[in-house]
C-alpha positions as CSV (number, residue, x, y, z in Angstrom):
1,X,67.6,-42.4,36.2
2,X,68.0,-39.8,33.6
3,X,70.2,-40.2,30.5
4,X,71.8,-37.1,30.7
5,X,76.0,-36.2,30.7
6,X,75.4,-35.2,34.4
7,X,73.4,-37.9,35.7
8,X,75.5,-40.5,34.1
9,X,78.5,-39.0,35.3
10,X,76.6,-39.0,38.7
11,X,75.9,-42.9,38.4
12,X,79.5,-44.0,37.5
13,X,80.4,-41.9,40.9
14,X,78.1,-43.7,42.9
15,X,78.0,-47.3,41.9
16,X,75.2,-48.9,44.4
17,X,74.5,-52.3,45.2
18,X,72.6,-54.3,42.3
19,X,68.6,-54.4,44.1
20,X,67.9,-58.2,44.0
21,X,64.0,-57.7,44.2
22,X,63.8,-56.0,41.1
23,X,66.0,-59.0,39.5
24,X,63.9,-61.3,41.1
25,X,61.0,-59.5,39.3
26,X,62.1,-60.0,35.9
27,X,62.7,-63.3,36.5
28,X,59.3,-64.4,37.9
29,X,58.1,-62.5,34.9
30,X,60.0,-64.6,32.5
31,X,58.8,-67.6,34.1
32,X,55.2,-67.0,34.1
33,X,55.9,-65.9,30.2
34,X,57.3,-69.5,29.4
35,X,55.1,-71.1,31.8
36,X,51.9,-69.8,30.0
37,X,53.2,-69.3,26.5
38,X,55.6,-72.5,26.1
39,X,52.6,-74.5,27.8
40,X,49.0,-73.2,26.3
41,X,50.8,-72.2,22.7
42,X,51.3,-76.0,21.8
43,X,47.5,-77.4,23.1
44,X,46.4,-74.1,20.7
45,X,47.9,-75.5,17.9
46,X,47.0,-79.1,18.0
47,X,43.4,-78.5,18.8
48,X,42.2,-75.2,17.4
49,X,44.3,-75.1,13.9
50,X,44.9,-71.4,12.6
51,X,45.5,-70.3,16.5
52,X,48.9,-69.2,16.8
53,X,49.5,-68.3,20.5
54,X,48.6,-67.4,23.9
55,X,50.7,-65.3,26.5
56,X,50.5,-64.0,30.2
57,X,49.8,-60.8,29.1
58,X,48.0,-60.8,25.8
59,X,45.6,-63.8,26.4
60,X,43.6,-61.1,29.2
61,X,44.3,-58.5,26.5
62,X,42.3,-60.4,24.3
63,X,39.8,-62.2,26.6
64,X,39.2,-57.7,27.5
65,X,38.2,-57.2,24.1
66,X,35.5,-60.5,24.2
67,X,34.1,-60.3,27.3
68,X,33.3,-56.3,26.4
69,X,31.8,-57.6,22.7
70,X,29.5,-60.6,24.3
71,X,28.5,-57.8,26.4
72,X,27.5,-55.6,23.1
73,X,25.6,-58.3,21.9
74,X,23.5,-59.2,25.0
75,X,22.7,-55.4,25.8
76,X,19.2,-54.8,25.4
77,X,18.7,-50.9,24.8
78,X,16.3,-49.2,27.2
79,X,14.6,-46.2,25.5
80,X,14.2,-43.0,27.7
81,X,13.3,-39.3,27.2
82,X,14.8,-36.1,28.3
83,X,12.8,-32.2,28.3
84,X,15.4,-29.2,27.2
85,X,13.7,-25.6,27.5
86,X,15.5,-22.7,26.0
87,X,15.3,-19.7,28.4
88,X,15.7,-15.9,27.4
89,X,16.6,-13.5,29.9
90,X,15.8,-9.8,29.6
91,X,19.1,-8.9,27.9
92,X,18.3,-11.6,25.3
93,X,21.2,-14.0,26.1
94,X,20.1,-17.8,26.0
95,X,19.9,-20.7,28.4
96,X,19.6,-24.1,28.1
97,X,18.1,-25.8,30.9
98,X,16.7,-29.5,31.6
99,X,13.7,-30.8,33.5
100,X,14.6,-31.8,36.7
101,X,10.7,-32.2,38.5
102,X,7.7,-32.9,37.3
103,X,5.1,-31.8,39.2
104,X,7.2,-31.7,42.4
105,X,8.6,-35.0,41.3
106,X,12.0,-35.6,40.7
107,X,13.0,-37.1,37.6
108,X,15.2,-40.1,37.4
109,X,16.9,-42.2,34.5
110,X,13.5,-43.5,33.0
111,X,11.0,-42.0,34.6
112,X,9.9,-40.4,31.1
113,X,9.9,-43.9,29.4
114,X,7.5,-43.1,26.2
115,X,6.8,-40.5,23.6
116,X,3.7,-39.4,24.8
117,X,4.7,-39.0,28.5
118,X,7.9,-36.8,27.2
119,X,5.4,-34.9,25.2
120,X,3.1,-34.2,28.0
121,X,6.0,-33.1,30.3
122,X,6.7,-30.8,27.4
123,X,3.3,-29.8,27.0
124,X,3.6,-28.2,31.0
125,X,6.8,-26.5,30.5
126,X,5.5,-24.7,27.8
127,X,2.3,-23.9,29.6
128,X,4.3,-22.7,32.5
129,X,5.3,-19.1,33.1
130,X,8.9,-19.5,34.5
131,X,11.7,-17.3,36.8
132,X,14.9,-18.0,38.9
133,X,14.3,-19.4,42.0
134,X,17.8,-20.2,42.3
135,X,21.6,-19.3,41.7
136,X,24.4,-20.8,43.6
137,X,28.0,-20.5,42.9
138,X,31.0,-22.8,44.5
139,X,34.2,-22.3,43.7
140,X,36.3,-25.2,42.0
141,X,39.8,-26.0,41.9
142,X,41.1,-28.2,39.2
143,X,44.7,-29.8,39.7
144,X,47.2,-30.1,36.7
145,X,47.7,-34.1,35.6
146,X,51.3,-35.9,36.6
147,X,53.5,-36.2,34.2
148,X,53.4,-38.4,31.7
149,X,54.8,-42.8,32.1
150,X,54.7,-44.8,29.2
151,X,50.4,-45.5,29.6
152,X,49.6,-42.3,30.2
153,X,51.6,-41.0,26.6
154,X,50.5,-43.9,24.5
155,X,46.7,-43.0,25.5
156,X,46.9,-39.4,25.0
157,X,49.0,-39.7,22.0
158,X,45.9,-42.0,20.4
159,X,43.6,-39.1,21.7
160,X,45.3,-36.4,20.8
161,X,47.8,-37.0,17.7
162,X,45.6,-40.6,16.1
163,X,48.9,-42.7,17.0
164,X,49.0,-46.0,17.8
165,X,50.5,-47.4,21.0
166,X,53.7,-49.0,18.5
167,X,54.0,-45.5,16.6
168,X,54.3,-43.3,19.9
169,X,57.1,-45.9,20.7
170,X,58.9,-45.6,17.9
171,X,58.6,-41.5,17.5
172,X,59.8,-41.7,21.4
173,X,62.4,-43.7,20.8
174,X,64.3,-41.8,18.6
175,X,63.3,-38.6,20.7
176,X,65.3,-40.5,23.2
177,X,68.1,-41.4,21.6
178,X,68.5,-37.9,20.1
179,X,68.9,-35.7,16.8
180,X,72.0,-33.6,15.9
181,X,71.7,-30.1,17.7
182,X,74.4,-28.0,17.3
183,X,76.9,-30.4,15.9
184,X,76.3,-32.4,18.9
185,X,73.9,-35.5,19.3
186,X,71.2,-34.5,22.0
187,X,68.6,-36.7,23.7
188,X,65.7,-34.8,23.9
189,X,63.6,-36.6,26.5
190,X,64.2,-38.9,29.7
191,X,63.6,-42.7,29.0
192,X,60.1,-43.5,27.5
193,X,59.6,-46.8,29.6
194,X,58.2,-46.3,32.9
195,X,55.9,-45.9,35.5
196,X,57.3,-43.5,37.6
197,X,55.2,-40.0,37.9
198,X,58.3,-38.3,39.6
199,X,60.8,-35.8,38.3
200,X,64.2,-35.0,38.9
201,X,64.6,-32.1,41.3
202,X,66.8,-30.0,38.6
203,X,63.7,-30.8,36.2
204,X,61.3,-29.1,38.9
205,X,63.5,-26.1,39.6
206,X,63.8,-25.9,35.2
207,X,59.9,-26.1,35.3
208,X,59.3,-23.2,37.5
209,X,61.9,-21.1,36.2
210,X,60.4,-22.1,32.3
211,X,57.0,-21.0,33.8
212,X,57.7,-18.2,35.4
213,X,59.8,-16.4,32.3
214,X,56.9,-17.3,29.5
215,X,53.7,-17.2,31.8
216,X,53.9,-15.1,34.6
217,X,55.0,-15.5,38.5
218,X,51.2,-16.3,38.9
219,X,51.3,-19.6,37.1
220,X,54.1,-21.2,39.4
221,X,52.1,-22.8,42.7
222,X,54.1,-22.2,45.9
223,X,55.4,-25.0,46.4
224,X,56.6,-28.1,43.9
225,X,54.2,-30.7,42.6
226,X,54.9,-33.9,44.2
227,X,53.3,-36.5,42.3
228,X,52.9,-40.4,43.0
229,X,51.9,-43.4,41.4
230,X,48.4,-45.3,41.8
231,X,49.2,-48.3,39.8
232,X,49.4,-52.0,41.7
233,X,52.7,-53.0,40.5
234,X,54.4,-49.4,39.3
235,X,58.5,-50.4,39.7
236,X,59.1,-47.0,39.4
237,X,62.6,-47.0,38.3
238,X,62.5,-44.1,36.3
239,X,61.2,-41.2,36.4
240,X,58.4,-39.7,34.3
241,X,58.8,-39.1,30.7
242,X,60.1,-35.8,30.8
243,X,62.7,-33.5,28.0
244,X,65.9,-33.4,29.3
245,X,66.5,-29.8,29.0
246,X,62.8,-28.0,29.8
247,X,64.2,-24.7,28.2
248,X,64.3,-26.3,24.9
249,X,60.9,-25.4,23.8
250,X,59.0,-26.7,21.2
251,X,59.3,-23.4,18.8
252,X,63.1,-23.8,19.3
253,X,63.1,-27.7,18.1
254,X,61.0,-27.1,15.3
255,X,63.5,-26.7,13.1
256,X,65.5,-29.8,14.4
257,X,62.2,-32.2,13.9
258,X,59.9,-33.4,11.4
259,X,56.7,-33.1,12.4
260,X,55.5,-36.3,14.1
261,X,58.7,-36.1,16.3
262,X,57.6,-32.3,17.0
263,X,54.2,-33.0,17.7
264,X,54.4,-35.7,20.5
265,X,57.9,-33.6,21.6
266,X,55.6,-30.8,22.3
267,X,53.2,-32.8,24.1
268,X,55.4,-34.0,26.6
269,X,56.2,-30.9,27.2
270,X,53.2,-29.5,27.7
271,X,52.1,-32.2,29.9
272,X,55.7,-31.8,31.7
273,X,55.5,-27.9,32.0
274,X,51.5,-27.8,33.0
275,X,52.1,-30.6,36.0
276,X,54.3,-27.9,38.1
277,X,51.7,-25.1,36.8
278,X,49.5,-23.4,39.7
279,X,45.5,-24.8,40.0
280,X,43.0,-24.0,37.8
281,X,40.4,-21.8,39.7
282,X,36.5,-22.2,38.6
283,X,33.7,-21.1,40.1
284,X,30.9,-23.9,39.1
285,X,27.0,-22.1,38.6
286,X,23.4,-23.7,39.2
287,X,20.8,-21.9,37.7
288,X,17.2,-23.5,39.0
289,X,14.0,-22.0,37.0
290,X,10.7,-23.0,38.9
291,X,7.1,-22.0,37.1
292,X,5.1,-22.5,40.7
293,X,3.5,-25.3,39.5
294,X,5.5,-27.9,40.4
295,X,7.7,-28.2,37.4
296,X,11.6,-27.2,37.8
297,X,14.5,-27.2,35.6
298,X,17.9,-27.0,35.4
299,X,21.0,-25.3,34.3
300,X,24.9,-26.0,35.0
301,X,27.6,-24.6,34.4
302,X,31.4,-23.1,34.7
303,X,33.2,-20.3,34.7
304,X,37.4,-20.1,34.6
305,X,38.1,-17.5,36.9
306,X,41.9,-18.6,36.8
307,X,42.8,-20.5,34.1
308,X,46.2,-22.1,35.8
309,X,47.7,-25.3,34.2
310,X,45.0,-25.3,31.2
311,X,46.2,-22.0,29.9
312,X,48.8,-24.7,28.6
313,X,47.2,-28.4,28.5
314,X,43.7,-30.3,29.0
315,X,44.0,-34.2,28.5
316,X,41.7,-35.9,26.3
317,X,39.0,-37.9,26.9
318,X,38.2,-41.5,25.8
319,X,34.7,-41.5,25.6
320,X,32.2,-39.1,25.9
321,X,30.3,-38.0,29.0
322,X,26.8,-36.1,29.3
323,X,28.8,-33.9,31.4
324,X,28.2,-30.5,30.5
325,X,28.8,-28.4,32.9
326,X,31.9,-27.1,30.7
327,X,29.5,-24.1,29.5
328,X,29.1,-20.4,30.4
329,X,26.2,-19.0,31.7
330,X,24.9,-15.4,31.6
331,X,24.3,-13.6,34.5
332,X,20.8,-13.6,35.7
333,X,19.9,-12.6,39.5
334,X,16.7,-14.6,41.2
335,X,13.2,-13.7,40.8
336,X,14.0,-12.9,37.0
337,X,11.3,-13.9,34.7
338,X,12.2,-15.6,31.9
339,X,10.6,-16.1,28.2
340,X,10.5,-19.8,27.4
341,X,11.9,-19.4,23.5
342,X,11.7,-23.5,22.6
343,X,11.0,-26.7,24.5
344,X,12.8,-30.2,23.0
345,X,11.8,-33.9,23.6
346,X,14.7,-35.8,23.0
347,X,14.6,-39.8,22.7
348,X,18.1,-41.7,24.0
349,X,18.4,-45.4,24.2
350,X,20.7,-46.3,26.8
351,X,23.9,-47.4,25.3
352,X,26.5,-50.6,25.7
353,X,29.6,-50.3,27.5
354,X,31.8,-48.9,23.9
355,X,34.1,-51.5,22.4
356,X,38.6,-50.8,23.5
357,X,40.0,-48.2,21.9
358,X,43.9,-48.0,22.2
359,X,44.1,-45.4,24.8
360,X,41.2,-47.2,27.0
361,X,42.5,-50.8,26.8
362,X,45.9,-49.6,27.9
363,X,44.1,-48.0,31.0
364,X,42.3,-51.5,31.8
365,X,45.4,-53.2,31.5
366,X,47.1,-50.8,33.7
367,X,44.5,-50.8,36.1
368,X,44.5,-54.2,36.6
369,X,48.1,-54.5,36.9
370,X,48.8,-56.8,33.4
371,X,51.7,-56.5,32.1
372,X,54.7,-54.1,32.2
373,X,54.7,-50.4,30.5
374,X,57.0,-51.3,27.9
375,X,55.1,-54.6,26.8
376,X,51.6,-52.7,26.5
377,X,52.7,-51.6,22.0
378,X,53.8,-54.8,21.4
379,X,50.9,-57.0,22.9
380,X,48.6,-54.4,20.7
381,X,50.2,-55.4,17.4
382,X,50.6,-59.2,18.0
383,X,46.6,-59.4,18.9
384,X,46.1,-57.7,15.4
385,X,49.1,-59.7,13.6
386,X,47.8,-63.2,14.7
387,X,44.2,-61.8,13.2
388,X,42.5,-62.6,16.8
389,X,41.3,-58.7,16.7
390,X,40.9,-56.2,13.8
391,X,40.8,-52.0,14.8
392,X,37.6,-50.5,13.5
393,X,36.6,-47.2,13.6
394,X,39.5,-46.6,16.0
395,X,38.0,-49.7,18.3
396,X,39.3,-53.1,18.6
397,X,37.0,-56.2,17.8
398,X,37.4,-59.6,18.0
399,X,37.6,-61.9,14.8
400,X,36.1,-65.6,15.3
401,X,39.2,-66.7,15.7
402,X,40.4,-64.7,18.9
403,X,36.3,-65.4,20.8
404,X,37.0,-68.9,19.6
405,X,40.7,-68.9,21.5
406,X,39.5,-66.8,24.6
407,X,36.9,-69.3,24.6
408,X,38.9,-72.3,24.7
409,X,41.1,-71.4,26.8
């Protein structure tokens, strides 16, 4: 599974019989491909002129990206309202808290539809003389991510480095096949086509030993990581994209590389290293401020107690959540009174599912079992190269010409 010396001396030792299911695989594959290209492709051309093909996998890639803009266009925003008070405690230290009841009512989604309710909601906050009725702390544990397989690289190589699913290919690829260290060619990861989340058991032991020597005996967990695979039709023939040699770190390559071969070098591993790393330990906080009058807000947040696996690594995100419970809050012990310092109305309009990015539409397709890990780069750039969808602003939308082909079809 690994193209290393020892593992292909291994292989050529142990010759094993050829496994006819995955051949079979391929083959139904290949079928379907001629069965849906070689038949739709021709009816395309003859009746829709300027549409140049359709395919298993990149006609639902396409019909993705429609579906998600007819949904744009029929959303009808919903306006709603939200109360922010800024508390003081004694030692001057701010909090930001958010109106959660309104007199003794608990607020939902819309239940502050209009400018003039917000602004009587605010009115009462102000009015109010607040102090906290509540603290409660729960500890949190946060697990380190698997390793990475071809989807999960190509989306946090668009989040994190702005490459495109055919660029991280093409970096990986050569990372693969190796640069001259030492005099000697050296590949400097494991293959970069896969959807396997395991790793070799020399790999762990590397890990441990790599985490052990440049974070402390506190970062490695007790036991390995054992990691497995949640998508449908993961073949899992290799393992996860891994370097070959963990004590190569990134400082020591850096004079080997260029820098986009550096950069997405050093995230794999990262991501490799941080998925043997011990937990993350947080201890979550809810702060609740109630004036006696019915009205109570609101505020969440986190503290690292042990930072773990994200002293190393935190994966991106695609799109942004109202989730803020990532910030610190100062201490404050119940029956405190707090000084209300400023009260904010602020209007939202509920908001459209957002358009694909890269990252995000290589997560649908994976979830919904479409195509295999190394077909996901090239369907990108033939949906852009037959003009059915153009990127903008980082996010794919359709051109007439794909809704007109994801329509006739």
């Amino acid at each position: 599974n690994e193209i290393t010396k020892k593992a292909v001396l291994d292989g050529i030792a142990n010759p094993r019989e050829l496994d006819m299911n995955l051949v079979n695989a391929q083959q139904a594959r290949r079928a379907l491909d001629y069965l849906v290209g070689f038949t739709l492709s021709p009816v395309l051309w003859r009746k829709l002129p300027g549409a140049k093909s359709a395919g298993r996998v990149q006609s639902v890639a396409l019909r993705l990206i429609c579906e998600r803009e007819l949904e744009i266009e029929a959303f009808n925003p919903e306006e709603y309202w939200t109360i922010d008070a800024d508390f003081l405690t004694e030692g001057k230290d701010k909090i930001t808290a958010r109106l959660t009841h309104l007199n003794k009512d608990k607020l939902e989604k819309f239940s502050l539809p209009t400018e003039s309710e917000a602004k009587a909601a605010a009115e009462k906050v102000r009015a109010g003389s607040f102090s906290v009725a509540s603290v409660t702390k729960k500890p949190a544990k946060r697990n380190p991510y698997p390793p990475f397989t071809t989807s999960t690289l190509q989306q946090e190589a668009s989040r994190k480095l702005g490459f495109g699913a055919k660029r991280t290919m093409m970096v990986a690829q050569k990372l693969y096949e190796g640069f001259d260290i030492g005099g000697e060619t050296t590949g400097l990861i494991t293959y970069m086509r896969t959807d396997g989340v395991t790793l070799a058991n020399e790999a762990i032991d590397s890990c441990r030993t790599v985490i052990a020597s440049e974070y402390g005996d506190e970062f490695v967990p007790k036991a390995p990581r054992e990691y497995k695979t949640k998508s449908k039709n993961a073949q899992e023939a290799h393992e996860a994209i891994r370097p070959t040699d963990l004590t190569r770190t990134p400082a020591m390559m850096a004079k080997y590389l260029d820098q986009e071969h550096l950069k997405l070098y050093e995230l794999i591993w990262k991501r490799t290293i941080a998925s043997q790393m011990e937990s993350a330990q947080m201890e979550r906080t809810t702060v609740g401020f109630e004036d006696g009058q019915g009205q109570t807000l609101r505020a969440t947040g986190s503290v690292v107690r042990f930072a773990g696996f994200l002293k190393l690594y935190e994966e991106g995100q695609d799109d942004k959540t109202d989730d803020d419970g990532g910030k610190r809050l100062p201490a404050v012990s119940e029956g405190e009174k707090m000084a209300t310092d400023v009260v904010r109305e602020d209007q939202h309009f509920t908001e459209p599912a957002p358009r694909y990015s890269e990252a995000s539409l290589v997560k649908k397709l994976e979830e919904l079992g479409i195509g295999r890990p190394s077909t996901y780069a090239s369907i990108i750039s033939v949906l852009q190269d037959r003009d059915y969808v153009r990127l903008e602003q980082k996010r794919f939308r359709p051109e007439d010409k794909g809704q007109l082909v994801t329509a006739f079809l």
